[in-house]
N, C-alpha and C positions, 0 to 999 in steps of 0.2 A: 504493500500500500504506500508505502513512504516514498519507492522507487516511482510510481506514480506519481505521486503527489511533485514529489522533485520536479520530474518530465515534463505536469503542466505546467507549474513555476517555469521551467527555462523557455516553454512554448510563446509564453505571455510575453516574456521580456524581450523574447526576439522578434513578436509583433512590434512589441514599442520602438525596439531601436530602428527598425524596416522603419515603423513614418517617420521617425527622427527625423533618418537619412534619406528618401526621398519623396515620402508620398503620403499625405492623409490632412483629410479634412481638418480644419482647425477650429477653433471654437467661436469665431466668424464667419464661419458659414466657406470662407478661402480656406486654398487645400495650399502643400508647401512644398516643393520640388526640391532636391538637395539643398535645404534651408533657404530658400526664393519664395516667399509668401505670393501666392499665384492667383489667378479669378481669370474665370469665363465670361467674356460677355458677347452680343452678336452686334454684328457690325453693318454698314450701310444695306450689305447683299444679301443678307441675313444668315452669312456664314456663322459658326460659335467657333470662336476663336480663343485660346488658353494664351494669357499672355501674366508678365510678372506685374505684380501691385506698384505702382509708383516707379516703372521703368527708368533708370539712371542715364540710360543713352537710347535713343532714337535718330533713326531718319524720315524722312517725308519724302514722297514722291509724286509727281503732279500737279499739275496747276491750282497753287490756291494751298495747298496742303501746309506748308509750313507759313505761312500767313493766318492760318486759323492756330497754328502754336505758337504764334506771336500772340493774339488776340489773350491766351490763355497764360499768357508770362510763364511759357516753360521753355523759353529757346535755348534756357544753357543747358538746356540736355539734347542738344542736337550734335551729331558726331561726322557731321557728311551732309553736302550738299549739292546739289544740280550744278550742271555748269554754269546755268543763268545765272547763279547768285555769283561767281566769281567773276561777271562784268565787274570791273574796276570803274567806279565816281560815274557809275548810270542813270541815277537819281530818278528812279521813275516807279520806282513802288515803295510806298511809305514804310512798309513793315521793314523791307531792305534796306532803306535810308537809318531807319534807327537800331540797326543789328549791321552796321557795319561788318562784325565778328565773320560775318558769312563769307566775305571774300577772301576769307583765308582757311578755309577748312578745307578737310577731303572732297576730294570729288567723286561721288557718285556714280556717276552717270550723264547723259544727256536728258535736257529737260522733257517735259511733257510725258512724263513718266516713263524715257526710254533710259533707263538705268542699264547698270553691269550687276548681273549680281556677285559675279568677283570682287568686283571692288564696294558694293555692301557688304560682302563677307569682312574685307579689311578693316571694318573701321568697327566692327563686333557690335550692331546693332541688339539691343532687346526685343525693340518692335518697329516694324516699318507702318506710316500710316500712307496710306496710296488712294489718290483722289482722281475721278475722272479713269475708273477700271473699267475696261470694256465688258466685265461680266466675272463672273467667280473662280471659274477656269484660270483664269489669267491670276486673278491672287492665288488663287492655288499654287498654279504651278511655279512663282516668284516664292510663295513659302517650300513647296517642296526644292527649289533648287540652293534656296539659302540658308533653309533648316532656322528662318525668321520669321515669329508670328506678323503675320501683312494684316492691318485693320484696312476695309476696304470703306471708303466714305463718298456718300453725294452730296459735292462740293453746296448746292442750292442757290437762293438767291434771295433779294428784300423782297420779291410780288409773289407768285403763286407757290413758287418751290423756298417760302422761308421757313416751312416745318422740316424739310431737308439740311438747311444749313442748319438749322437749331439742332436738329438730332444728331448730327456728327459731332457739332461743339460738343453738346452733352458727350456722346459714346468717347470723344477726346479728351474731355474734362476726367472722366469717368475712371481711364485709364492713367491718367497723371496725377489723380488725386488732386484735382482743381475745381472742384463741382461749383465751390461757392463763388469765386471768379468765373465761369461760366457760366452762371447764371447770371453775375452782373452783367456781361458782357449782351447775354439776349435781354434782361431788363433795358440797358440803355438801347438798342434798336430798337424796340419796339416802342419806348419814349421818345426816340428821335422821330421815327415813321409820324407817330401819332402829331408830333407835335407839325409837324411838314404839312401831314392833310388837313388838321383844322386849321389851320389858316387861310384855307382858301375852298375847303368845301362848301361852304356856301355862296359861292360865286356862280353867278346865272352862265353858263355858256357861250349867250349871245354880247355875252358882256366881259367875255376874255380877248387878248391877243393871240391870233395864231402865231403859231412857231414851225421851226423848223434847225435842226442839230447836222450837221454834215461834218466829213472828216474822221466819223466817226473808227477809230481801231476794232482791225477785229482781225486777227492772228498776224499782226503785223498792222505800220501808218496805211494812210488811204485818204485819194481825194475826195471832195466834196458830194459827190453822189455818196456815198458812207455812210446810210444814218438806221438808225434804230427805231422802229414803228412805235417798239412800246418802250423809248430811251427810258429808264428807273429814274432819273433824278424828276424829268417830266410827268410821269405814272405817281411819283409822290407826290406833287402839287397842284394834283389836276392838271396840268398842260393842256392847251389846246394843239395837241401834236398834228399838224397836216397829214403827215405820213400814216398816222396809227391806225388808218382803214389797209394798211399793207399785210396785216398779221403783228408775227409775234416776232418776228423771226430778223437777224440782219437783215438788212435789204442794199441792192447798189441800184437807185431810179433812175429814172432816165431826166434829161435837161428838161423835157418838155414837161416832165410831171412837174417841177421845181417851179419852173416856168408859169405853168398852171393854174399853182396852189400860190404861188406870191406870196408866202408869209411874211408877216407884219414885223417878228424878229427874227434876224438866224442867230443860233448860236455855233462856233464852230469848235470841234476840240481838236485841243493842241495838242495832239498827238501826229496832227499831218501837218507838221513842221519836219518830220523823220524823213518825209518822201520828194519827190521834185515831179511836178510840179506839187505844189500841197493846196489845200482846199482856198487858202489866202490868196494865193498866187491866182487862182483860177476865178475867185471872186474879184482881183484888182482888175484880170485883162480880159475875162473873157466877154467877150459882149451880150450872151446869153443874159450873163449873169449879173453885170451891169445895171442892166435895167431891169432890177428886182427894186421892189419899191424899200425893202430894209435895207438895201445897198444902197441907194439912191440918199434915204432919210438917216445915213448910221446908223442904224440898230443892228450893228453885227457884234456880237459879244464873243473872245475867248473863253472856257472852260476847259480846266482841269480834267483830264483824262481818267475814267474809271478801271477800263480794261486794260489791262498790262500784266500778262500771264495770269488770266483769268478775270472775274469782277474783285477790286477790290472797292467792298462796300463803306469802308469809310468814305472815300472818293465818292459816291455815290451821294452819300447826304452831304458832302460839303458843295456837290456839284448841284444838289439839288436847291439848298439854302442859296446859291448864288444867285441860278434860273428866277428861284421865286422873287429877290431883290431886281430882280430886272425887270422880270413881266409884272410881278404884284409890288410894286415899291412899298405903296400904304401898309401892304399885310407884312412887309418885311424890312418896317423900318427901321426896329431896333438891333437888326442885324449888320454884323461885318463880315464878310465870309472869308477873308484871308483871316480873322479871328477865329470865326466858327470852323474852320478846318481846323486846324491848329487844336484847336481845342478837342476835335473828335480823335485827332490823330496821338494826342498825349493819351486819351482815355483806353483807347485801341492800345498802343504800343511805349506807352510811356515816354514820348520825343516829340518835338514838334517837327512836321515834315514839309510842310507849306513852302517855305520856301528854296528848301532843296529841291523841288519838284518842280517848282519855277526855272530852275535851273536845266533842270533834264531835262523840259521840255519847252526851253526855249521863251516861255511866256508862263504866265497865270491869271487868274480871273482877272475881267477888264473887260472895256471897248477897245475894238480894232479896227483902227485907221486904215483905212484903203485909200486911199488919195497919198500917201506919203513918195 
């Protein structure tokens, strides 16, 4: 009996030292892999994915991906980056402007999430988060080749798809043990948003200015036919967008539609300063374009560029706070928006970015002189 007794005593204790040393549920509900407090959770695809609690080192891949771990003040656990971020003094994305640090790390890979996974092997990631994945297969097979849990995320947006950007923040939050920073983070958009439409939602229709945005970036500058039917910074202040009978979707119009529509303001973004001719240049000489009655009256306005490897939505409300200072002055009088950026851009990333951005792109909010 005793010899028994012994045998389950030693049975017991080699259970316990087994989860010590790799493996058993903990008394939080988290189980603990050769001492790595561990949690499951699912991700954008709805993969379940095992990854460690409070990851020390991460990469990001994809447009927009390590901008939402700026949003979250976890960037100094970033170990590897895209090539894009090692453009030296580019100044064109606010998260990049205030994480300098990026243009000197490992490299990755190539941007838009065409990684190595050799060179994510090097730099001994915990967790990759990869945004803009063409389907699960593809995270799969970047975890099976790198033996790194991949959180797969939809990137989303401020209008229809902003419970997609919320839910990646979160599942991102989630994973870095940032939930309550995350949360602030959607508290202020959904304060910003709100604060943008009532200013202007009860403005009759008949009694807006039309508009119209050219120049508009979209995987790269572009001239003045460029624009966005349903531009965000206009979608949040009511706009009387010309274009927004075109869909959802970029759009390149044709002269004659511009022509057409004649709106009352253009706005153009500085982003086709990158290109030759740029949307300016086609407004000073082209004769089309000339005799647009906002060209004729000056109401062409520069704006700060949203899209630059992907939306980035600060940009978004600073561009939209500017719009509304234009077309609604009365409803936007007590704003500055070279202030009001600044201010979104500290809250986002903890820096002011306004006018390094001016810089990258050659201008910043303002009128544009076409006669010079």
């Amino acid at each position: 009996m005793k010899l028994k007794t012994y045998s389950g005593i030693l049975i017991i204790l080699l259970v316990i030292l087994s989860c010590i040393g790799s493996g058993c549920v903990s008394s939080s509900g988290k189980s603990a892999v050769n001492n790595v407090e561990m949690q499951t959770i699912t991700d954008g695809l709805g993969r379940e994915v095992t990854v460690p609690v409070a990851p020390e080192k991460i990469i990001c891949q994809g447009p927009g991906a390590l901008r939402y771990i700026c949003y979250l003040g976890a960037q100094d656990k970033v170990v590897g980056v895209e090539d894009i971020e090692l453009r030296k003094d580019e100044n064109r994305r606010p998260y990049a402007i205030a994480n300098p640090q990026f243009q000197n790390m490992p490299l990755i890979g190539e941007y838009r999430g065409n990684t190595d996974p050799e060179k994510i092997v090097a730099v001994d990631p915990d967790v990759i988060f990869w945004t803009y994945v063409q389907s699960a297969d593809d995270a799969d097979e970047l975890q099976a080749k790198t033996g790194i849990p991949v959180i797969a995320l939809n990137y989303g947006d401020l209008g229809v798809y902003r419970d997609d950007m919320y839910h990646s923040l979160r599942i991102m939050a989630e994973v870095m043990e940032k939930e309550e920073r995350g949360e602030e983070v959607i508290e202020f958009f959904d304060m910003t948003i709100e604060d943008l439409g009532s200013r202007t939602e009860d403005i009759p229709e008949e009694e807006k200015a039309s508009v119209y945005v050219g120049g508009i970036a979209y995987r790269g500058p572009h001239g003045f036919q460029s624009t966005e039917p349903s531009y965000p910074p206009f979608e949040l202040i009511n706009a009387k967008n010309v274009a927004s009978s075109l869909g959802t979707e970029h759009a390149d119009v044709s002269k004659e539609a511009i022509i057409e529509w004649d709106p009352e303001i253009i706005f153009v973004d500085l982003s086709t300063y990158q290109t030759t001719p740029s949307a300016v240049d086609e407004l000073k000489t082209d004769p089309a374009y000339t005799s647009l009655t906002a060209v004729k009256n000056g109401e062409v306005y520069g704006v700060v560029p949203y899209n630059w490897y992907t939306t980035n939505h600060g940009s978004v409300l600073a561009a939209a706070y500017y719009s509304g200072e234009v077309i609604y002055p009365d409803r936007f009088q007590n704003i500055d928006a070279a202030e009001k950026a600044d201010e979104i851009y500290v809250f986002l990333f903890g820096e002011p970015a306004y006018e390094a951005m001016n810089s990258g792109f050659s201008a910043g909010f303002g009128q544009i002189e076409l006669n010079e």
